[in-house]
N, C-alpha and C positions, 0 to 999 in steps of 0.2 A: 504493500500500500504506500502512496505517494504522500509527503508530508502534508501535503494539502487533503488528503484522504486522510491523516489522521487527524488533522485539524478538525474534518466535519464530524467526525466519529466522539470526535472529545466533546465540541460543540453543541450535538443533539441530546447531551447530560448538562447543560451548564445553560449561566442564563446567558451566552453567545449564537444561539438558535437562530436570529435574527441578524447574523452576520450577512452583507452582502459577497458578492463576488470576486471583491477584491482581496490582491493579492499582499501579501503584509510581511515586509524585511525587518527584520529587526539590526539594528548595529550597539552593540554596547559593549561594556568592558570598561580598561580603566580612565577615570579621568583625566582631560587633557591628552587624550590618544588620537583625537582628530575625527571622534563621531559625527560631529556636526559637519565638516568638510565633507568627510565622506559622503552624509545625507545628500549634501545639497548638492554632490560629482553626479552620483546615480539619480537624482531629479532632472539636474541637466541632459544627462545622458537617455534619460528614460521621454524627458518632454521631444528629444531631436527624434526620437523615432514616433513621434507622435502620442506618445502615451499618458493619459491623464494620473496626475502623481500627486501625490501629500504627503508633505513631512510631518509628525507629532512628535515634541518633543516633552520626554520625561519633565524635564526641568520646569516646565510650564501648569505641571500638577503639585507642585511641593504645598504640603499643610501651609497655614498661616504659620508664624514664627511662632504663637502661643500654644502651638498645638504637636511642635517638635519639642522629642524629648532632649533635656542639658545632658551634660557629663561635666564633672570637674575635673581641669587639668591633673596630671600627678603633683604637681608640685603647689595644688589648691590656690595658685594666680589667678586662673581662669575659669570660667563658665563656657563651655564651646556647647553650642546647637548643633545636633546630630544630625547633618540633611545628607548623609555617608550610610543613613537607614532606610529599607524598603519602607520601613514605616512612618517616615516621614513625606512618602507621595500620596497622593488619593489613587491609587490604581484602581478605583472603581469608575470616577471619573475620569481618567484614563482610557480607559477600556469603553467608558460610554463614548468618549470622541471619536476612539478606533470605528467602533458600531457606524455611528451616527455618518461618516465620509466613506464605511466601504460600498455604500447605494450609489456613489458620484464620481469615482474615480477606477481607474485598473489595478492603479500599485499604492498600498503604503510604508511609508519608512516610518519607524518607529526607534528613535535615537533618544540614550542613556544610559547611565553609567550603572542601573542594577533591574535592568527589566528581567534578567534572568533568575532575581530573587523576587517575583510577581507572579504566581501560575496563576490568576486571572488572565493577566497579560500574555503570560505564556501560551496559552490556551490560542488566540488568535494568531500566534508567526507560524508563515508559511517557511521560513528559511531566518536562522539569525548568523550575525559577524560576530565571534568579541577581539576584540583590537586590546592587546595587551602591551605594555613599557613599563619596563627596568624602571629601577628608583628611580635614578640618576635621570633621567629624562621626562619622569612625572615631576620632580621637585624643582628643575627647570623650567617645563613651560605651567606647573601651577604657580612659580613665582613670578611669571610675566602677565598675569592676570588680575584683573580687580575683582574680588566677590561682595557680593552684599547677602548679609555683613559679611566684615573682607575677616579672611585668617587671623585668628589670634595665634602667639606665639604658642608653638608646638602643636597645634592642631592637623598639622599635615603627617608628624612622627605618631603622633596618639589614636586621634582618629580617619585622618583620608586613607593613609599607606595599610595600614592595620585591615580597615574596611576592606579596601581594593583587595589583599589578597586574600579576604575569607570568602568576596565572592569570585573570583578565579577558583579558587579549590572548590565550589560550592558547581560551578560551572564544567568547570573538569569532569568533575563524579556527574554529573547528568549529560551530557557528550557520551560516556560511555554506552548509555542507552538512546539516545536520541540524536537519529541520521542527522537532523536537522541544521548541527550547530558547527563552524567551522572557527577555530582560531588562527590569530593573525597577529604577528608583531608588531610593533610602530614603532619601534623603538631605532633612535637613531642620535647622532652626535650634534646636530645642531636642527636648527629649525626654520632654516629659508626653503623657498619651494614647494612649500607644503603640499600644493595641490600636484606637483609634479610627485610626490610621494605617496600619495593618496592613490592615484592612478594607477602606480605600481603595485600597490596592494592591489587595488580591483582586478587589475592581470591576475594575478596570484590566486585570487580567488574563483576567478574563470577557469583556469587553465589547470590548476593544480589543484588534485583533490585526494586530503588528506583526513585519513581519517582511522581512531583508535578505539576500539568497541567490544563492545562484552557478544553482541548480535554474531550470529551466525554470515560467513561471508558469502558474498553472491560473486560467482566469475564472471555472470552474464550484465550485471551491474556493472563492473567494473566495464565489461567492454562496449556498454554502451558508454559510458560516461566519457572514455578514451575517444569513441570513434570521432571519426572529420569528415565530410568530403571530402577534404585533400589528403587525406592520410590515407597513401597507397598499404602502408607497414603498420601494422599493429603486434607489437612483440606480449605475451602474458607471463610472467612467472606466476606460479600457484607454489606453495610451500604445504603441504600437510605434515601431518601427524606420522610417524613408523611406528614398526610394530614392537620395532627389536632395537637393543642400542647395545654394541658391547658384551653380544650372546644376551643380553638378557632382557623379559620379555616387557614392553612395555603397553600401559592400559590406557596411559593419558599423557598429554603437558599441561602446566598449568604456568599460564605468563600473568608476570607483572611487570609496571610499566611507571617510569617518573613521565607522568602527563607532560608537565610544564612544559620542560626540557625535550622530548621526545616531539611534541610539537612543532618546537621551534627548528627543532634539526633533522625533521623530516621539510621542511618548510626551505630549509637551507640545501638540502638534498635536491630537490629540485628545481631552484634555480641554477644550481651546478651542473646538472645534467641537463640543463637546457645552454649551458656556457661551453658544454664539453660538444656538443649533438645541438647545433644550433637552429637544423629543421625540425627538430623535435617538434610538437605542437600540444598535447597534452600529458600530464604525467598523472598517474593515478598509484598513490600511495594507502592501501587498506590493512591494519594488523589488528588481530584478533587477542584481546587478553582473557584472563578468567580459566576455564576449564577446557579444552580442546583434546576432544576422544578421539582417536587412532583412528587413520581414515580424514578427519573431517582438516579445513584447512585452517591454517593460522599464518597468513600473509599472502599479499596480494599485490603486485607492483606489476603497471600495464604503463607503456610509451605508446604514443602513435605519432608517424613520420610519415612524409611521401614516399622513404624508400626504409624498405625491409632491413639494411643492414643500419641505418642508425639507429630504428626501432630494438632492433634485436643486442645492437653493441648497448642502448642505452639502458634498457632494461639490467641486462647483465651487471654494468657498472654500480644500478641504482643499487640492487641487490647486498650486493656486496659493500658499498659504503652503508647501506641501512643497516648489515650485523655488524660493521666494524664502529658505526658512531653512536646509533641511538640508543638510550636508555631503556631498554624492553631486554627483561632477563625470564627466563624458563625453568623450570620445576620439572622433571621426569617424574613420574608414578609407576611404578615397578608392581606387577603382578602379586610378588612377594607380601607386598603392604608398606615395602620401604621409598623412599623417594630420597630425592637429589638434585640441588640447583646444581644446575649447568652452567659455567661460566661459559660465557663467549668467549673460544683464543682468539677471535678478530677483533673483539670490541675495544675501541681506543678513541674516544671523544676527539675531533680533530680542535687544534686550539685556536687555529686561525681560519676565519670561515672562508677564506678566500682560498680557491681551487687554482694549482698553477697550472695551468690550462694547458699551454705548448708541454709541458712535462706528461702530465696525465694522456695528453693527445700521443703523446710519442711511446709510453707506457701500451695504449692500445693499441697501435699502429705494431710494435713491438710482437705482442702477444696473438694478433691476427695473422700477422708474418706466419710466426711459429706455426698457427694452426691448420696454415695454407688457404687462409680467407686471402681476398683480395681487397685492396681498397679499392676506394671512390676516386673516379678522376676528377680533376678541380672544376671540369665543367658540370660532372652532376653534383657538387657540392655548392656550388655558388646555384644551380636552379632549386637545390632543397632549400636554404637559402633566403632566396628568393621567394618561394611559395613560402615560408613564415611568415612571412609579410606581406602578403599577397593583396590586403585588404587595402581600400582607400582610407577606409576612416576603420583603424584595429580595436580601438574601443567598442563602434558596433557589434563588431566579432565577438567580443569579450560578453556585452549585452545580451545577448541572445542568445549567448550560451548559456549566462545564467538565469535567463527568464525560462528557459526548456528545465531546468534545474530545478527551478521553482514551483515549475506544473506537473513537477515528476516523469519529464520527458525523455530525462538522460540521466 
């Protein structure tokens, strides 16, 4: 069933019955992560192909000031207002504006910094973003900003930072069960260009789909979600379950997984392997944690390219840096009753995210030799290429792919 299938399924229990047709983005996560920019890229983007759109934003619900609860500072200085609590929005009226605009419009954004701590709210996204940043980059751009009331001293150590990662971890553990939700970093060194960084994420979001789940995996999701018309090469790894490991017999694995981190650097995995495979066109990154019975699979990593060998080299490469970098460890269960984490001998967190490209490329070039592959002459490499960028306006591309995403199409 397509999130929008579970949206109405959830709906005909709740008093969102009367939702219209429209379709409903959620963007949240931490503050000062560029929700609001984001909103109003995918408005722009969404009004050029003609689409009727509205933004709500969270912020525009917060209680009266007499009606949020205080905290005293640790060091009893201060009185801070907690507007860093679900409980300080009206998500009922909320949820009544979502109502009340999805009769009038295709799409709505719903931008803020804790709608994922809202299941009212929740109840109505078709698809959410959370846009997550490092200290270091939330304490910079919340100190370029005026609040009312503005920050009292320590309010960002006590209560903003504090809040922001209990709803990331809150976020995290419901992603396990819900297709719906994709994480995104923003995290970056300085902050000109915003909207040109903004963009970048929406790529990211189109193109690369990541995702770490308790759910049972689909190949056939996966290769839709991969496919292109232009994508002559579709490569799939499937990883399952053996039976046996070391003569002995085994019944199960059982993965665990650092969320945060494992996000971020499956996220990094794939713009590498679109640096490495530059006609690449989509990358689809699925790992399975929890219980996984012998037989069933637990990883999932599909490329699609115009041609089958960068499909098939990309795939290959992805593989291989996902057990050597990501934080995702495994459990054997042994017949016996005994069991045993398995270290990975590949896994080695890389410390610099940047990929030395001409090295790596020579690494493959290398390893194909050996295998008596052939390469690509430089003229079918400059038209792979070429067809990545094939579009006039790539944004569109990007658009449309995630609107099929959102209708449960791919």
């Amino acid at each position: 069933m397509s999130a929008h299938g579970d949206r109405q399924k959830h709906q005909s229990q709740s008093d969102h019955s009367t939702m219209g047709d429209a379709r409903v983005l959620a963007i949240c996560g931490c503050t000062n992560a560029g929700k609001t920019t984001m909103a109003r890229a995918f408005q722009k983007m969404f009004n050029e192909e003609g689409l009727r759109v509205a933004i709500v934003s969270q912020d525009d619900f917060y209680h009266k000031q007499s009606k949020v609860k205080t905290l005293r500072s640790k060091n009893g200085a201060h009185i801070f207002y907690d507007y860093d609590c679900a409980d300080a929005v009206d998500s009922t009226a909320l949820c009544r504006k979502i109502e009340e605009i999805s009769h009038t419009v295709d799409y709505i954004i719903v931008e803020g910094n804790m709608i994922t701590e809202m299941s009212d709210v929740m109840v109505a996204v078709d698809r959410l973003v959370f846009l997550t940043l490092n200290q270091l980059t939330c304490r910079r751009r919340r100190g370029a900003r005026r609040y009312e009331p503005p920050d009292e001293s320590g309010y960002f150590e006590e209560v903003v930072w504090p809040s922001y990662e209990r709803h990331l971890v809150n976020a995290l553990a419901l992603a396990r069960e819900d297709s719906r939700m994709t994480f995104l970093d923003a995290s970056r060194e300085e902050d000109s260009h915003e909207m040109e960084h903004i963009i970048k994420l929406i790529e990211a979001l189109s193109d690369d789909i990541v995702r770490i789940t308790f759910d049972v995996l689909d190949v056939g999701e996966a290769m839709k979600m991969v496919s292109s018309p232009s994508c002559g090469g579709t490569s799939v790894f499937v990883g399952t379950t053996r039976d046996t490991f070391d003569g002995r017999e085994v019944v199960r694995l059982e993965y665990e997984s650092y969320d945060e981190m494992a996000y971020k650097e499956m996220r990094k995995l794939c713009r590498q392997t679109r640096r490495l495979f530059p006609s690449v066109e989509r990358v689809v990154l699925f790992h399975r944690i929890g219980e996984v019975a012998v037989g069933e699979i637990s990883v999932i990593i599909a490329t699609g390219s115009p041609h089958r060998t960068d499909a098939i080299r990309a795939t290959e490469w992805a593989i291989d840096e996902l057990k050597r970098r990501v934080p995702i460890w495994k459990k054997e269960a042994y017949a016996d009753g005994s069991a045993a984490w398995k270290e990975n001998a590949d896994w080695m967190p890389r410390v610099n995210e940047d990929v030395n490209v001409e090295s790596e490329r020579a690494a493959l070039a290398a390893r194909s030799t050996t295998a008596g592959c052939c390469n690509r002459s430089d003229g079918e490499k400059s038209f792979a290429e070429a067809s990545r960028a094939r579009d006039t306006n790539r944004r569109v591309f990007w658009l449309r792919h995630l609107v099929r995403q959102m209708k449960g199409d791919s």
